[in-house]
C-alpha positions in Angstrom: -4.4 25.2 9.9 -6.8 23.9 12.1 -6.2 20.8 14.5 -9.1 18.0 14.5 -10.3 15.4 16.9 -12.7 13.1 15.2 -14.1 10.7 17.8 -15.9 7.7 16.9 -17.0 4.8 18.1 -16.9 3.2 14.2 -21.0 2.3 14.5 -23.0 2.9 10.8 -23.7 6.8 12.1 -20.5 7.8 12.5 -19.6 5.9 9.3 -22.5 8.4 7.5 -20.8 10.9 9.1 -17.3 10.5 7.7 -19.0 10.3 4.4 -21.1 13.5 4.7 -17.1 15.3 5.8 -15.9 13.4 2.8 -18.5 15.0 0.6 -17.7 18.6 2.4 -14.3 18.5 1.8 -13.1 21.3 3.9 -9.5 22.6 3.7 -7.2 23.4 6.1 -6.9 20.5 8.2 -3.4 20.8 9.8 -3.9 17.5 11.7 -6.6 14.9 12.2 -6.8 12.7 15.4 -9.3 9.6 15.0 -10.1 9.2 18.4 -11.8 5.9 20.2 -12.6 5.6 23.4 -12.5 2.3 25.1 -13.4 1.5 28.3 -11.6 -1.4 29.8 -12.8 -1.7 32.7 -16.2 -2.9 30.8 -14.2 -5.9 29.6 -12.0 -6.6 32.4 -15.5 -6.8 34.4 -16.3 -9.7 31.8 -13.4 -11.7 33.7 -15.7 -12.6 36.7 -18.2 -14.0 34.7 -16.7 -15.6 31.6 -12.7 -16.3 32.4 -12.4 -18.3 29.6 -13.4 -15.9 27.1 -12.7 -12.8 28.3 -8.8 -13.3 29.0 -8.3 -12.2 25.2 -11.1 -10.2 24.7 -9.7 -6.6 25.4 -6.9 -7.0 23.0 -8.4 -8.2 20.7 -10.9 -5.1 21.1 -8.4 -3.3 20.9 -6.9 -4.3 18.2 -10.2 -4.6 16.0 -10.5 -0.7 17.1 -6.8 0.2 16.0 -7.3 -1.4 12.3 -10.8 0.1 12.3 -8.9 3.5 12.9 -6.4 2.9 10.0 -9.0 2.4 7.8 -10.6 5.2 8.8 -7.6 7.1 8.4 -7.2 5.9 4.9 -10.7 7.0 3.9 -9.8 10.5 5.2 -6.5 11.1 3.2 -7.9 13.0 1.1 -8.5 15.6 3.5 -4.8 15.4 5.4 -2.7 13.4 3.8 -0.5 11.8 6.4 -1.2 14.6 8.6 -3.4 12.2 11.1 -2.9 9.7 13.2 -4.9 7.1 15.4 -5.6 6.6 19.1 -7.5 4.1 21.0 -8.0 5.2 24.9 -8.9 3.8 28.1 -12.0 5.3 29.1 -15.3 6.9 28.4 -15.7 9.4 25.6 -16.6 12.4 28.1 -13.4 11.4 29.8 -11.4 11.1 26.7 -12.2 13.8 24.4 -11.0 16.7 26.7 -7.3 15.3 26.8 -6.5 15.0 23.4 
């Protein structure tokens, strides 16, 4: 079985290209990883500017990533079953990707 990292960033493209795996339907996935990277920093920086606003906003980020993930997770079923899972991570993708 082969492991997978998908890593998306859950824009229209890499929507197409869940469909266009979907429509592949390769066997042998052992495990699937839906992988986002995050970078906090980006909305902690936010703080300086707009307090108000930005006190909430990286949770909720995240959080609107984690249920974009399960969905995500839900289309792919077909290919792994509940061999998958979902992770959001601090960082930038080049940083990311490596470690998982």
């Amino acid at each position: 079985p082969v492991r997978v990292v998908l890593a998306t960033d859950h824009s229209d493209y890499a929507q197409r290209c869940v469909e266009s795996l979907l429509a592949f339907a390769p066997e042998g996935i052992g495990h699937l990883t839906l992988l986002t990277a995050f970078p906090r920093e980006e909305v902690d920086a936010l703080r300086a500017h707009l307090p108000d606003v930005a006190a909430g906003a990286a949770e909720a980020v995240l959080d609107s990533l984690r249920a974009k993930g399960e969905h995500l997770r839900a289309r792919l079923s077909p290919l792994v079953g509940e061999r998958s899972e979902v992770r959001v991570e601090d960082g930038y993708p080049e940083e990311v990707i490596p470690l998982v």
